[in-house]
N, C-alpha and C positions, 0 to 999 in steps of 0.2 A: 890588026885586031882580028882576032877571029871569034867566030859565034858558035857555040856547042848548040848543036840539035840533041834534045834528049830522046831520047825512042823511049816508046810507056814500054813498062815492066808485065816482064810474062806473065800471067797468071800459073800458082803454083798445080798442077795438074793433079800433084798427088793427094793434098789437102781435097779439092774437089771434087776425084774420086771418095775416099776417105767417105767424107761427110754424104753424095749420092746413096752410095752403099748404108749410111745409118737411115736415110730415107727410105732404099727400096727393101729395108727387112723390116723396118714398120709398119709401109705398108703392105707390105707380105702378110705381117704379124695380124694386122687389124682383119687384114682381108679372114685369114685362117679363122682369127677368133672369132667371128660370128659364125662360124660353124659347129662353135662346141655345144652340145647339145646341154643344154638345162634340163636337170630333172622334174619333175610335176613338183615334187614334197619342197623344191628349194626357194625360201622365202625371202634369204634375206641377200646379198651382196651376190654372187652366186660363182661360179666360174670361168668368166667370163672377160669379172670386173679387173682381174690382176694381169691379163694379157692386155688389155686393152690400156691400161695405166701406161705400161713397160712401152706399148710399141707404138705409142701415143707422143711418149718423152722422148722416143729414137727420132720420133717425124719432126718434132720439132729442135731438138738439138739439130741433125742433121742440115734441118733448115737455116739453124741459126749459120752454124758455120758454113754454109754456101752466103749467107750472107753476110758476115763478114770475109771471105775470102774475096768479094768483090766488090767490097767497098777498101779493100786494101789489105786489111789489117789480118797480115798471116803470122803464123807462129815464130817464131824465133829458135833457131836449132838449137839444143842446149850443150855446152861446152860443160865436161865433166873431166877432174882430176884424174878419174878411173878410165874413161875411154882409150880405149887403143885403136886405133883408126887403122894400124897395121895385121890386127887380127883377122884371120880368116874366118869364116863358116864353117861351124863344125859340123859336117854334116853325118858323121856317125850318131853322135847323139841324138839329131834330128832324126833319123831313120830310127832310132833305140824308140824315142818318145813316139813315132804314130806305131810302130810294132805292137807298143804297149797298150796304147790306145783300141788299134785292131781286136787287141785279146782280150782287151774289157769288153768288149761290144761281144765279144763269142762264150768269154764265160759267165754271164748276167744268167742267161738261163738255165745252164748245168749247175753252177756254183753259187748262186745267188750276187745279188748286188753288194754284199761289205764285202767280202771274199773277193767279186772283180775290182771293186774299188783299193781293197790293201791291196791288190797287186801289183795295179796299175799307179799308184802314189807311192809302193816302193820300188818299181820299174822305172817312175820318171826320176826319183831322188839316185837311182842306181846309174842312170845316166847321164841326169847330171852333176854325178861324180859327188856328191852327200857326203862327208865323213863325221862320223864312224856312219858306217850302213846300217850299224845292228838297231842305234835309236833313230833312223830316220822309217827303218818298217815294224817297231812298235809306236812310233808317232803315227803313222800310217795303217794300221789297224788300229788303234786308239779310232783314229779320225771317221775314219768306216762304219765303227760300229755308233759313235754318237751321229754320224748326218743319218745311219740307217734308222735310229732310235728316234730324231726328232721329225725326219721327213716318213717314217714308215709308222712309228707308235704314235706320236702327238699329231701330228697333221694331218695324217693319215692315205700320205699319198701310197701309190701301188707300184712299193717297190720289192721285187723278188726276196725273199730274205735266205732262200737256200737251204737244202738237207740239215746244214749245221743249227740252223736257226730259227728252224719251220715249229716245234713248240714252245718258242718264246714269243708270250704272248704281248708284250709289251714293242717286239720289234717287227710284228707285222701291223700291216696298214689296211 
């Protein structure tokens, strides 16, 4: 008769990273947001209140799942029809997608923000291979010009709108 020793089970390191990280950008988040300056005139909910919501629910999710990864109960890897286990890393298109990235970040302020954004959302559908290309960059200016219109005209946040767009009054912020 023999007796099995069971050895306890590794904790998954990558889940525990995972979750740390939704904690230390929360508190990062919290930290930062009590810097944002409130204006005298703002009376009511103010600027404050929406970062603090967000990086409130990252401290605490993150929290959660630290707690459950050590009470046991980790995720389950999910087995998919479509996975190919034998596929590589593409790492062309990887380099395509921060390229594009880069170049939004450089044309925001020559070209305005829908201009960097269609190019950068028909850069990423460009590389990852989109077809037909022609409706994935009128989806992609479509999409520009409405986040520029709801985040720059209604909300009013301060986003570049560019030579092309600077007397459209409804799409500045």
């Amino acid at each position: 008769m023999s007796v099995q020793v069971s050895t306890p089970a590794r904790r998954p390191t990558g889940e525990i990273l995972f979750a740390l990280v939704f904690v230390s950008v929360g508190v990062a988040g919290l930290l930062a947001a009590g810097s944002i300056p409130i204006p005298p005139s703002e009376t009511g909910i103010g600027p404050r209140a929406f970062p603090y919501i967000v990086c409130s629910m990252l401290v605490i999710v993150g929290a959660g799942i630290v707690a459950q990864v050590f009470r046991g109960k980790v995720g389950q890897a999910e087995e998919s029809e479509d996975l190919d286990a034998t596929a590589k890393t593409d790492w062309m298109a990887l380099a395509k997608l921060v390229g594009f990235v880069v170049l939004h970040i450089f044309l925001i302020e020559p070209a305005g923000w829908p201009v960097a954004a269609a190019v950068l959302f028909s850069g990423a559908a460009w590389s990852l291979e989109a077809k037909p290309l022609w409706k994935a960059v009128i989806i992609s200016v479509v999409l520009a010009l409405v986040l520029q219109y709801v985040f720059g005209g209604l909300l009013g946040v301060s986003l570049p709108p560019g030579p092309l767009l600077e007397g459209v009054p409804f799409f500045n912020g």
